[in-house]
Each structure stands twice: as C-alpha cells, then as structure tokens.
C-alpha angles and dihedrals in degrees: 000000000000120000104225097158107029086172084072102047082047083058096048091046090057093043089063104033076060090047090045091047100053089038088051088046093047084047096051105046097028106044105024113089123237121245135216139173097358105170092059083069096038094053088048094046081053105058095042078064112048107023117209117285095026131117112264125191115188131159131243124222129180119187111026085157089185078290104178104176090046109031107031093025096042117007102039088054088049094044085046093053094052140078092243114144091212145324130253129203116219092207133290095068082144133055086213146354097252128122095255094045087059094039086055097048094052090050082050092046093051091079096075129101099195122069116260140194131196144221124233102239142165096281095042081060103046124101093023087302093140087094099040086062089048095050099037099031115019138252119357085239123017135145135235128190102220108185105304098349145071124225119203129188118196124198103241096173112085092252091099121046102256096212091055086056084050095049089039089044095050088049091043093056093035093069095027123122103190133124110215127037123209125176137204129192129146102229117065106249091207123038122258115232098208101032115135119238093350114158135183106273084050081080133072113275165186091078087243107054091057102042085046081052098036080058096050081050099055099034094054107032103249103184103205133001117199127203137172124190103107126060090252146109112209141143135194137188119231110168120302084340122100102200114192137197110212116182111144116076089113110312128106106333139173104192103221136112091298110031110036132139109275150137139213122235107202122190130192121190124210097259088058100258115147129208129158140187137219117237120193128188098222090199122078131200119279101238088240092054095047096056102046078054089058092044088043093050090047091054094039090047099039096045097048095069111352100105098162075051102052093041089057094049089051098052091046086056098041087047087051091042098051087041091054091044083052096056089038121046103009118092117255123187116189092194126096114250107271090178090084138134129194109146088104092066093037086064099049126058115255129230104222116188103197119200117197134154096230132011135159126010089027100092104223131130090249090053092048091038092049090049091054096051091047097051090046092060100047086055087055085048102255123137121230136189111190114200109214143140130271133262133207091225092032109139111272090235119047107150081174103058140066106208119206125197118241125250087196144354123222132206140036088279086043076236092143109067119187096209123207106260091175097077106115097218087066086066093039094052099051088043075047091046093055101214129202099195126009112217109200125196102194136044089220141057110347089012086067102048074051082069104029082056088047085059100041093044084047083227125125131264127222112187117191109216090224099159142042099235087197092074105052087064087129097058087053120084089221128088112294093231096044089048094040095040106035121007099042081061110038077048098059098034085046096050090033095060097035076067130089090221136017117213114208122179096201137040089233092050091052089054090045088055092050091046086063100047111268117159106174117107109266133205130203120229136147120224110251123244126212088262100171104044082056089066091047101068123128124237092211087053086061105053094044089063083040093069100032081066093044097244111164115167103329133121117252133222104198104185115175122217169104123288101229142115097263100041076074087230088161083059091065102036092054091045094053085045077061096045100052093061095050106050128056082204109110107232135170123208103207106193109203117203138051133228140156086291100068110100089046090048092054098042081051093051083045092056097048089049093242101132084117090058118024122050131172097229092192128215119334122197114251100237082056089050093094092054092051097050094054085062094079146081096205143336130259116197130168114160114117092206103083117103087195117008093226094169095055083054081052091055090048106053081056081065096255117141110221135234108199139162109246113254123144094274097056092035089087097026100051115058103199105244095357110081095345149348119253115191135175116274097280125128102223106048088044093054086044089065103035078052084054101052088047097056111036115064108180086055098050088048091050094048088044100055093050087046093053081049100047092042086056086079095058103062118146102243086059088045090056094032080061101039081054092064093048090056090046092050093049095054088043087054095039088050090038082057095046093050085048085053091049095056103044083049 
C-alpha cells in the first residue's frame, strides 16, 4: 500500500479517532455501571471469607495512583493467583480526588477477584474529593474485625477532627477482643531516612495528633501500623509496634534500592500472631511503556466524566477533520478569476462610501492620496461620501464628507483623532448614502464600522494597505516587540482577509501581504500624483520663494515628511552633519512637514551646529507642494514605513532625482541609477550618494530628466480611471458568489 496523500490518510485517521471518541464516551457513561457505598459490600464479601477466630492473610498495597501498567497489569494478577483473603490500600490510590480519577480506580479495581478496602489518603482528599470517597467508598475511618484481628483506618488528612479519631479510636480498643491490630492510616506517623522527594506536610501532622496517637499505639498494642504517601518501603520498630512505609504499588516510582514497585503480604494466625513479608516486583516499566500508560490514563480519565473536557477534545479533533477535509478534498484555484465581467459597472456611476481615521486638513499621505482619488472619480461621474473625523480648522462646507467627533485626540500636535464610531447617525447616513462598494484605509476603528457596514449593507468591501502598521510601536500602549512582531500582523492578515479586495501600491507590498497570510485577491496600484500641476509651475513663483528663504546659489535638498519616529528623521540630520564636512559645495536640506517630533529634531540640529544647513521648514499647504519641490536640486528620503513613497513620485515629477534607504515602499519607486539611488540604511553609503548628486551636475540633470519621464505613468486621472476597474471587478466577483449561493440553495 503506498501512501501518496498522507494528508488523506491524516483525514481519515481523524475521522475515526472522532468516530472512536463519541462511540468510547457513549461506552463509558452509558454502559458502565455507578457505584456506591463499596466498602459495605467489600466488608461483607470479607467476612463470608475468613470467619472469626480463623487465620487471614491480605495483602497490603501505597501508591496505586490509578497505575495501569503496574498495578492492573502486575500486581492484581499476582493478588488473583494467590490465597490472599483481600487486599488493603495504604493511602494515594488516586492521583487525585476528581470524578474521573475515582471512576478510573474502581475500573482498575474491578480486576480483582478478592475483596478490597481503602484508606482515605492525601490524594483521596484532594480537589473536593472528600465527598467523592464518602459517597462512593464509604467513611473517611471506620473498623473491620477480620478473623482474629481488628483493622482500623484513621483520616489523616484534616478532613476529620483528629482529636475526635483519638477519642473514637480509645473507645474502639478499649472494648476490643481481638487478637491482632492493625492500623491504617495515609500519612506516615515517623519519618523515613531514604524516601525520594519527601518533604514536611507527606507525614502525619499536626505534633499533636501523632504523639495523642503514638500514645493510642503504645497503650493498646497495636501490632503494626501501615502508611503511603512517600515512594518508599521501610519499616521501623517502636516498641511492640512494626510500623511500615509502603509506596510502590504503581505510583511514582524510581526503581532503585529504595523506591522500587512492591507489595506487602501480612498474615495473621488464629492465635493473633502477625508476620508479614515483603513482595517486589523485580521488573520495571520500558520508558516508552510507561508513558503511553500515562497518555492512556489522561484520556481514560479525562474522557469517563469530563464532559467540558470531552467536548473540547472533540471539537479539537472535528475542527482538524473539516480543515483537513478543506485542504483535501475541496478545489482550490490559485489563479485570479479570469470569468469576470465588469463592463456593467464600468457603464453606470458608482456610489463609494470611504472610511478613513484622518483625512483633510490633516496633512498625511492617506488624506492627500484619498482626495485624489476622490477628485479623480467624480471627474469620471461617480458619487462619493468619505467618513472622518472632524477637524477644528475642516472646511464649513464639505457635501462629500461625513464628519465624526473625537473621543479622543492622540499625539503632542493632537494630529491622530479616535473618532466616535458609536453615533448612530454614522450608521443612518451611509444607510442614507446608498453605497455600492465601500473602500476602507485603514485595518482599526473607523476602518472596522467601514466592514461591519460592508456586511450590513451586504456590499463589498475593498481596503488599500497604505501603511506599514510595525513601524508606529511606539504609538501603541503595548510592548514595542509584541506589537511590531506579532499584532500589526495578525491585524492586517485578519482585516485583509474579512474584505472582498486588497489595494497595494508596490510589488513588494502585494508579496508581503501573501507572506502573511492574505488570501483575498489583490490588486497593485500605485497612488496618483497631481502630474500635471507639477509642469505648470512658474519660474517667477520660484524665485520668489527662493529669496523669501534666503537662498542665494546653493544646492538644495527638499525631503517631505512627518516628524515623527518612524519617518527615521535622526537618520538625515546626522548624515547632513556628515556631508557637510566632506564637500566644499554649499548646499541647504529643507525638510517639509511637521509632527509631535519637532521641537527634539531642532534642538538636535541646534546642537550639531546645523542651523545653516538643515531647517524645518514646518507644514506647507498642498495646493503650495509643487512650488516647494522645484526648489530643489534632488530629494533625500530615509523612513522604512512607507508602502509607496508618493511623495518621492511627487518629487519626481518636479524633476528631482531621489536618494532613499531601501524599505518595501522605495524598492519599486527608486531605480537604482536611473531616476535615483536607493542604499541600506547605512549612512555612509547613503551620504556617498546624496554627495554624488550634489557634485556632479551632468549626473543630477541625467537622473532628473528620467525621473520627471517615469513619474509621467502615475497621474492622478489614470490612477482613478484604474481604481474604477477594481471596484468594478470586485462587484462582478461578490455577484458571481451570490448567484453560486443561489443555486446551491
């Protein structure tokens, strides 16, 4: 038989380990029989057996331990073949004192053939299984005449007041006839010299309790006394008394010259003499043995009465059986769907609700690329309704947008707002608005009513990856590692794949995306830039600008950008500082933007002496951008966040030629020695070829002038005419889906 599909037989496996479950459950609580009282009918079994006056031999076993491969397996055989009258536990015939853990001893007990009685010990008691022994057993100390002698089991565990045994157990002897005692009690009343792992609270206790029954012990002859509770055999003379350690009837067990597997073999003649004999069992458990007995007894135990158990194991098993079924048996096709039309939605304006956290006049790259896009769509007829929050200084009219109050505003410049997505009228004017699509910007917040609206509106929803959630750790109260390592990315795969289309604007972004885990059908395509408004400006506009910044003949650096940690701003300033000292060309870096960061960036510039060379030039309003880049001479860029880099198209579409540090976002953007240089980020590479670009002019004018051309692809109206078709493929998939759920209904 060859195994060509072991994913199959893994299914098929499953399939029957779920049959087997629910048939073993079914087999344990509906065909095994409950038990009460058991030592009233082992008691009774024991006296039709060995009548009073006559000689009784029994054995004596500590530590079952629910043990299967020792104690069923080894010691119950043993205990069948002889002429033993019954058995007797010293204590820990449980593991513990739940439901299951009884359930299982008395199947193990159920082997024998000789009656049997127990001793309340530790592990009877623990896990509220005081009142399982009770119920199931019998008392927690009680006494038996057994032929010519009398055996006694005390409570040592607490549950019981010990000064009310003593009193019981004073009465009990005084009046007593027999001629042989025997006591049984779980915790070891003297301390063993060679026992494994034994600590303080294994031994009888508290002091008083075993001086008050030392005394008992010594005052009314008791012969032996017999204890578990340690992985031990010993035995030590006190008096008249033989008191005996016995841990090794399956528990935990060493197997060495102290702890080894064993029994005891007690006889009592007629005329009340004891005598007793030690049985080892001179074969341990194989490793291998001994844990599939532990696995065994978990499932065993765990299955018989855990029902919150069972059901959880089940369902671990259905969940891996219907997955398994998924990946096997079910179709996939790895290709996009080809079968698609979407020329009807191409004919007929669309209605697009857009969901972002910040927007105009927040001055962002998701805010300038969203009003792009929204301007671009309108000029190709569509109607849009855009959900953000609002702004002290927004525009007073805004027919286009559905501003929402703040909850609360983030950040030293109050820029990021966490708008109140639980007004009702949110909801009521996009049920108002009617959408055909709903196009979200970010995978949080408002970003999420955007879905829950997808799903409530039964449209679909289309979500654009425009930024890369690792790098803002620091805007986030959770550890920087956990959030940077493990969230950012469990919360993009998990949004991205809740949508009906992803939007990248890189190659590099869209494998990113599949290395995480997104399944949802991607499309790439880079954001648009105002192409066109960055050829019409005026040379006298710039040089007016020119002089009002008191730039005489030096080259200038233009960057754009946040101030903030991840846009890597440190990065720039220490490289200039560099710069400066390695090229006798004047040169000025003017950094465009603002952000919570300022005031540390410039007392840093102040520090390094750079106020001649490096300005914050501060926030500049968009419809001003294209002026500002035509200042300069090239662009220098060095943050990793960015999934695009607009604003280096926008640069080049000024004519700059650009200097970046490589990150997902630049890797499509940047052609190395074409219309740029893109480096590690390392700072001297990166000041090597800012130093080149500022030297050497026929160079800078080369790489500008194939900037300025490959910038000319990206304009805003293709960038809407392209968004469109997404939109129109996405609504062709999501009703090609509904028909194919018609007709399986």
């Amino acid at each position: 038989m060859t195994f060509r599909n072991p994913l199959k037989w893994l299914f098929y496996i499953c399939l029957a380990i779920v049959g087997l479950l629910v048939a073993y459950k079914t087999y344990l609580n509906l065909f095994m029989e409950d038990f009460q009282g058991v030592h009233t009918l082992q008691v009774e079994r024991i006296q039709s057996r060995v009548s009073e006056g006559e000689a009784v031999s029994f054995a004596v076993v500590g530590n079952i331990n629910n043990s299967i491969g020792i104690f069923e397996e080894r010691i119950v055989p043993e205990l069948n073949a002889s002429d033993l009258d019954f058995m007797v536990s010293a204590g820990n015939a449980v593991s513990g004192g739940g439901e299951d853990k009884y359930r299982a001893l008395y199947g193990s007990l159920g082997h024998l053939t000789i009656p049997y009685l127990l001793t309340f010990g530790a592990h009877e008691y623990e896990e509220f299984g005081s009142f399982r022994f009770y119920d199931h057993f019998g008392p927690h100390f009680f006494s038996i005449r057994a032929g010519s002698s009398r055996l006694i089991f005390l409570d040592s565990t607490g549950k019981t007041p010990w000064q009310w045994q003593i009193r019981w157990l004073d009465d009990l002897l005084s009046q007593d006839d027999s001629k042989a005692r025997l006591l049984f009690i779980g915790h070891p009343p003297m301390t063993a010299e060679d026992a494994p792992f034994d600590r303080r609270k294994d031994y009888l206790h508290p002091p008083a309790f075993r001086s008050a029954l030392m005394q008992q012990i010594k005052e009314h002859d008791v012969d032996m006394v017999f204890s578990a509770n340690l992985s031990t055999y010993e035995e030590e003379q006190v008096g008249d008394t033989l008191f005996i350690t016995t841990g090794g009837a399956g528990g935990l067990v060493l197997n060495n010259d102290t702890s080894f597997y064993h029994f005891v073999q007690v006889n009592v003649s007629p005329d009340g003499e004891v005598s007793h004999s030690l049985k080892r069992l001179k074969v341990g458990q194989h490793p291998i043995l001994k844990q599939l007995e532990s696995l065994w007894f978990f499932i065993y135990s765990l299955l018989y009465s855990g029902y919150v158990n069972f059901i959880i194991i089940l369902a671990v098993f259905v969940a891996l059986t219907i997955k398994l079924y998924s990946v096997i048996f079910v179709g996939k096709d790895y290709y996009p769907d080809y079968d698609l039309d979407p020329a009807p939605w191409l004919e007929k304006p669309l209605r697009v609700a857009m969901f972002t956290n910040n927007y105009l006049p927040f001055i962002g790259g998701v805010p300038i690329s969203i009003e792009r896009l929204r301007r671009g769509l309108e000029a190709l007829g569509d109607k849009l309704l855009i959900v953000a929050p609002r702004y002290r200084d927004q525009p007073p009219h805004e027919d286009h947008v559905l501003r929402v109050p703040s909850l609360l505003a983030l950040g030293e410049k109050r820029e990021f707002r966490l708008a109140n997505i639980f007004l009702a009228r949110i909801r009521h004017g996009v049920r108002q608005f009617r959408p055909d699509i709903i196009h979200i910007h970010h995978p949080f917040w408002l970003g999420s009513l955007g879905l829950f609206m997808a799903r409530v509106l039964r449209v679909p929803a289309v979500y654009t990856y425009h930024t890369r959630l690792e790098h803002y750790a620091h805007f986030v109260p959770l550890p920087g590692m956990l959030f940077r390592n493990l969230i950012s990315h469990a919360l993009i795969k998990r949004f991205a794949n809740r949508c009906d289309g992803v939007i990248v604007p890189t190659y590099s972004t869209e494998e990113y995306l599949r290395m995480i885990g997104v399944k949802t059908p991607t499309f790439v395509q880079p954001t648009g830039i105002e192409y066109q408004r960055f050829q019409e400006v005026s040379g006298e506009d710039v040089n007016k600008l020119r002089q009002q910044l008191g730039l005489a003949g030096e080259r200038v650096f233009i960057s754009v950008s946040r101030l903030s940690n991840e846009k890597n701003i440190d990065f720039m300033i220490e490289a200039i500082d560099t710069l400066r000292h390695r090229t006798d060309v004047p040169f000025r870096f003017l950094m465009i933007g603002d952000g919570h960061q300022r005031d540390r960036l410039q007392q840093k510039i102040k520090e390094r002496g750079l106020e001649d060379h490096f300005t914050l030039v501060g926030a500049v309003p968009p419809e001003d951008m294209a002026t500002w880049y035509h200042l300069g001479d090239a662009f220098l860029f060095a943050s990793k966040s960015e999934t695009q880099g607009m604003v280096i198209l926008e640069a080049m579409a000024a004519g700059l030629p650009v200097v970046a540090v490589r990150s997902s976002g630049i890797e499509d953007v940047v052609r190395h020695g074409f219309n740029g240089f893109k480096t590690p980020e390392k700072q001297g590479q990166w000041v090597e070829q800012a130093q080149k670009l500022l030297e050497d002019d026929s160079l800078r004018k080369t790489l500008a002038e194939q900037a300025l051309t490959f910038a000319a692809d990206y304009s805003v109206e293709q960038f809407a005419k392209d968004v469109r078709e997404i939109y129109a493929s996405t609504l062709a998939l999501a009703e090609k889906k509904r028909k194919q759920i018609w007709k399986t209904n």
